[in-house]
LOSE-517720 format. One record per atom (N, C-alpha, C, O, CB): z, x, y negated. Coordinates in steps of 0.001 Angstrom, whole numbers, plus 500000, padded with zeros to 6 digits. Last residue first. Glycine has a CB too. Layout:
<rs>
ZXY;...
</rs>
This chain:
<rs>
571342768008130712;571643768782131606;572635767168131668;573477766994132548;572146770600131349;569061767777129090;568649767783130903;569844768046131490;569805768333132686;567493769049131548;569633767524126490;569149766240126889;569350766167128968;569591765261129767;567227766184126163;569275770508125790;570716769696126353;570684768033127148;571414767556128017;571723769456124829;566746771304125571;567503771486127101;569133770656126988;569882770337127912;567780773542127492;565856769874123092;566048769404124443;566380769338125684;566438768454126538;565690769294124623;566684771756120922;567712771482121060;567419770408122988;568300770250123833;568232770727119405;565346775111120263;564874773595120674;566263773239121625;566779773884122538;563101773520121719;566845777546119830;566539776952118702;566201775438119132;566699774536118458;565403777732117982;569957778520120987;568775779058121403;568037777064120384;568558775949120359;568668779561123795;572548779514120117;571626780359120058;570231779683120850;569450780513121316;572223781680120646;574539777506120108;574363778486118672;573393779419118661;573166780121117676;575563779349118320;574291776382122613;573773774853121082;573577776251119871;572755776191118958;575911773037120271;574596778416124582;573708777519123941;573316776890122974;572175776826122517;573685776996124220;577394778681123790;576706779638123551;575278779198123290;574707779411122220;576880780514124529;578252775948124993;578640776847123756;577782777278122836;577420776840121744;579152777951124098;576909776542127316;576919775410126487;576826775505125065;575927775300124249;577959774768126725;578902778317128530;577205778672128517;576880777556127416;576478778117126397;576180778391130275;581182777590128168;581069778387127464;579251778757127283;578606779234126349;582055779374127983;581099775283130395;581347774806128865;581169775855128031;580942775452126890;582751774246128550;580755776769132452;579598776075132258;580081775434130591;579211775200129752;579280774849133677;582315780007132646;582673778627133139;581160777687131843;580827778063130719;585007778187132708;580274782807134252;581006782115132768;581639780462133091;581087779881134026;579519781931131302;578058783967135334;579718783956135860;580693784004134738;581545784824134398;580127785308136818;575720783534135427;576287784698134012;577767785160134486;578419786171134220;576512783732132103;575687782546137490;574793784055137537;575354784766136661;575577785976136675;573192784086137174;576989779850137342;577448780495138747;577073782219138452;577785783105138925;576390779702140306;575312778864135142;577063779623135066;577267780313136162;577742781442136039;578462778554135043;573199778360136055;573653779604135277;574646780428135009;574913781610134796;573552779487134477;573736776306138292;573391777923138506;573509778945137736;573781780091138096;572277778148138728;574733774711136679;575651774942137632;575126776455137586;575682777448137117;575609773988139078;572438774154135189;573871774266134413;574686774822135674;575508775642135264;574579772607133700;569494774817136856;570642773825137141;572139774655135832;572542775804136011;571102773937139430;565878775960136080;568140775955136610;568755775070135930;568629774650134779;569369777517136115;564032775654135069;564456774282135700;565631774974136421;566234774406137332;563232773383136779;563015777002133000;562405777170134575;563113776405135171;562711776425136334;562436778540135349;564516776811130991;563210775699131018;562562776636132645;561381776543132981;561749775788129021;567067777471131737;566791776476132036;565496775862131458;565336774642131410;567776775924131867;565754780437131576;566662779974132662;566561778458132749;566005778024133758;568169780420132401;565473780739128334;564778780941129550;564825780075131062;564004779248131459;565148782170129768;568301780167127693;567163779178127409;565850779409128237;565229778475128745;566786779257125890;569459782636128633;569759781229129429;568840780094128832;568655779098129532;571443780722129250;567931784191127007;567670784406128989;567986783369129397;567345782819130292;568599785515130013;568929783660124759;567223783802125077;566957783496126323;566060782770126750;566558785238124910;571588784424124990;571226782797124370;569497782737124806;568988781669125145;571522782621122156;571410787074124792;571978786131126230;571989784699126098;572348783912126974;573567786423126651;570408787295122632;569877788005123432;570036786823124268;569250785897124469;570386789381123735;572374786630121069;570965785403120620;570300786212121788;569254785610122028;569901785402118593;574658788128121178;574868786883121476;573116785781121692;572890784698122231;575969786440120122;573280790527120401;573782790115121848;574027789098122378;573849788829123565;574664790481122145;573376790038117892;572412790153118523;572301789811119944;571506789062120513;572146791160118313;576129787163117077;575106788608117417;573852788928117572;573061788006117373;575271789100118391;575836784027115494;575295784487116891;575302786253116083;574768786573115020;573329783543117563;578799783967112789;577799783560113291;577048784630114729;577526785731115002;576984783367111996;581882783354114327;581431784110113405;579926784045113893;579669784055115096;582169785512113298;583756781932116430;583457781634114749;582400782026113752;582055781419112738;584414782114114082;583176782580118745;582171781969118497;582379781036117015;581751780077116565;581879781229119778;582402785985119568;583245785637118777;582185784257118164;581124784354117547;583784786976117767;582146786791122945;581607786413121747;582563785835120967;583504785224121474;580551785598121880;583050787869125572;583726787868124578;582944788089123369;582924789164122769;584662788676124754;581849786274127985;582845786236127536;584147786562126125;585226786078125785;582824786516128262;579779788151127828;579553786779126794;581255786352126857;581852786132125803;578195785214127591;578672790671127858;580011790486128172;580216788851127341;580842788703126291;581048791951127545;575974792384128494;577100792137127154;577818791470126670;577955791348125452;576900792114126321;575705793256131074;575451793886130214;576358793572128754;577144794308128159;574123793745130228;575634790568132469;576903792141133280;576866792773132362;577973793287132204;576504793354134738;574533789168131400;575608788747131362;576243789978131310;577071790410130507;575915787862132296;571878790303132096;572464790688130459;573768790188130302;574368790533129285;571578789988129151;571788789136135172;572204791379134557;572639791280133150;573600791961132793;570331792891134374;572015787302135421;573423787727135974;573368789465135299;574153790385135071;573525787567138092;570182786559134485;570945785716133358;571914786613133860;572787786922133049;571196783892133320;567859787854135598;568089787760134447;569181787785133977;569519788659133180;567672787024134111;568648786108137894;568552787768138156;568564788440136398;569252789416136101;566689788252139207;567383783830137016;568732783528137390;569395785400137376;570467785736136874;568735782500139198;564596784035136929;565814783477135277;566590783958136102;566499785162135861;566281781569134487;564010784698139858;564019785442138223;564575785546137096;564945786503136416;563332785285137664;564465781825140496;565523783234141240;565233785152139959;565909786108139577;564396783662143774;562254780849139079;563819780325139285;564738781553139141;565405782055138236;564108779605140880;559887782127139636;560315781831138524;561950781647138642;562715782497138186;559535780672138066;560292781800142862;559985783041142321;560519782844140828;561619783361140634;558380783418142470;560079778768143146;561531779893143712;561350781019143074;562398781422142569;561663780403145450;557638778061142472;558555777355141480;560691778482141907;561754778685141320;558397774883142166;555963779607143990;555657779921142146;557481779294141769;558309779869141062;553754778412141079;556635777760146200;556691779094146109;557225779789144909;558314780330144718;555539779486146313;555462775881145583;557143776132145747;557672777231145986;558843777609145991;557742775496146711;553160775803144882;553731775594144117;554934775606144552;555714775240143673;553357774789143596;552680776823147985;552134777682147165;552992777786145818;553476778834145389;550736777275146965;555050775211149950;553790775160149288;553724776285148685;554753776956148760;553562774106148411;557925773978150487;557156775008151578;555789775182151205;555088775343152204;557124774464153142;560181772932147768;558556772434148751;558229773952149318;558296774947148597;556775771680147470;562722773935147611;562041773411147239;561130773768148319;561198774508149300;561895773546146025;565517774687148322;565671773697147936;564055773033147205;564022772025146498;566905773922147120;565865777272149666;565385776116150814;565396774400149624;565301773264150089;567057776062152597;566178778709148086;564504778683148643;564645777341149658;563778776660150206;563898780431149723;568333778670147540;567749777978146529;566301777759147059;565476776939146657;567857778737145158;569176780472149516;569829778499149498;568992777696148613;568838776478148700;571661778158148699;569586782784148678;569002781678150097;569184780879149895;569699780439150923;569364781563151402;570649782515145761;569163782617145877;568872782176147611;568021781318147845;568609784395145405;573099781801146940;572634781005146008;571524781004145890;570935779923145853;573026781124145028;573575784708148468;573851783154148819;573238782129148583;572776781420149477;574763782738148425;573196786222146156;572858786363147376;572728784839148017;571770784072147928;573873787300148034;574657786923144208;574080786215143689;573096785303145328;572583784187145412;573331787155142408;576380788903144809;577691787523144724;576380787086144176;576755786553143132;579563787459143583;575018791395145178;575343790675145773;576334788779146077;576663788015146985;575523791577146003;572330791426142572;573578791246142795;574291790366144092;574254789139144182;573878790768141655;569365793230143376;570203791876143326;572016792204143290;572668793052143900;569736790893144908;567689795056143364;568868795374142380;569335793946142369;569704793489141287;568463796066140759;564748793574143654;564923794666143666;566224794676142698;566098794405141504;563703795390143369;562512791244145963;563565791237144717;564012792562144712;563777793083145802;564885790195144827;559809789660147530;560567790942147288;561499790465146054;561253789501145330;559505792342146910;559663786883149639;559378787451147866;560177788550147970;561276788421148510;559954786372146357;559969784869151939;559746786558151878;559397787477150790;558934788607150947;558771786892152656;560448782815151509;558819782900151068;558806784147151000;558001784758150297;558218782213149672;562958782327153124;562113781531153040;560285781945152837;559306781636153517;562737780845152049;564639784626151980;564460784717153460;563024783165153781;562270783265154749;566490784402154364;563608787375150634;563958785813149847;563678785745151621;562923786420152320;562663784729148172;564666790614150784;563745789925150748;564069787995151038;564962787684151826;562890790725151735;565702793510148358;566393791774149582;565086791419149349;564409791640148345;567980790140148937;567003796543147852;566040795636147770;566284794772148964;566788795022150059;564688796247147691;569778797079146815;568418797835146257;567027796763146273;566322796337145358;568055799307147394;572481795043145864;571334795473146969;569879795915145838;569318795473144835;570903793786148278;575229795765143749;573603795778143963;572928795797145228;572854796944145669;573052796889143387;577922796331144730;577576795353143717;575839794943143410;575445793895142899;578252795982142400;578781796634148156;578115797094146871;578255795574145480;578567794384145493;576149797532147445;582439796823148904;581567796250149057;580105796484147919;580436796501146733;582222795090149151;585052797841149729;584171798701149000;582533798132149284;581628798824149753;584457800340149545;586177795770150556;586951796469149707;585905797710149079;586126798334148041;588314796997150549;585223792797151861;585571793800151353;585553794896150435;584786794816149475;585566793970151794;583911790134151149;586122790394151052;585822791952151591;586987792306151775;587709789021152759;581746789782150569;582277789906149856;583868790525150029;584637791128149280;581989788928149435;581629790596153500;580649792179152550;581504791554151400;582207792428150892;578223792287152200;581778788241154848;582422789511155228;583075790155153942;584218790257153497;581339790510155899;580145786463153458;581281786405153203;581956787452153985;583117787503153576;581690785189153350;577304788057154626;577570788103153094;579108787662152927;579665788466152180;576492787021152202;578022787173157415;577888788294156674;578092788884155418;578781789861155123;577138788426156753;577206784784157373;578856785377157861;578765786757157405;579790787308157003;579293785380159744;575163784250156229;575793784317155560;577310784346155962;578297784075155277;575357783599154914;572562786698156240;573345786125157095;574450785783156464;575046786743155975;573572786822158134;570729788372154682;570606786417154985;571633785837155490;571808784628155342;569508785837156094;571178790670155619;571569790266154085;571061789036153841;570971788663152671;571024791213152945;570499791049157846;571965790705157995;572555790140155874;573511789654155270;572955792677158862;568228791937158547;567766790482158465;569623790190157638;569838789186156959;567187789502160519;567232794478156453;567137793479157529;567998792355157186;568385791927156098;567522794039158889;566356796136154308;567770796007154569;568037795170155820;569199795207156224;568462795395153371;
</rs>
């Protein structure tokens, strides 16, 4: 796709318009050049940015790849089954303990509460939520 899906006058273009995609087929991580396939563009940004937030090493490598994975995760089963509208009287769904799996996923690869919400595109008190009722070891709350 070259270089213009790094660019981030670009990417704020592509968002304000009007027939902008919702998927790039395939982006390459502009830091450790990692292939990705079916990114969401409103995820774009966040994954450049995230490569620059760790070590230029082998292990920083491993540690962006894992990351930007949960995160590609958390933004497709979000798109998929709509957490916004869990019913959080009635005990976890399936769907609900699904998207409770990916974000417990997500943060033992060390995302940030910010990032998840930013991927599921939920406000961070509902990921929370959703958290304490679905996912079983209670220490990711301790991190956040």
């Amino acid at each position: 796709m070259g270089r213009r899906w790094n660019n981030p006058d670009y990417l704020a273009e592509l968002a304000e318009a009007d027939r902008a995609p919702e998927l790039i087929k395939f982006w390459r991580a502009p830091v450790f050049r990692e292939k990705f396939y079916n990114v969401p563009v409103f995820l774009l940004p966040r994954l450049s940015q995230l490569a620059t937030e760790v070590p230029g090493t082998d292990l920083g490598r491993r540690i962006y790849y894992e990351r930007a994975h949960a995160l590609l995760v958390v933004a497709d089963v979000a798109s998929s089954t709509q957490p916004a509208a869990f019913d959080l009287d009635a005990p976890p769904s399936a769907t609900e303990r699904k998207f409770g799996f990916v974000v417990g996923q997500a943060f033992h690869e060390g995302c940030s509460l910010a990032d998840v919400s930013f991927a599921a595109r939920l406000p961070s008190e509902l990921v929370v939520a959703i958290g304490k009722r679905t996912i079983q070891r209670t220490e990711w709350l301790n991190r956040l």
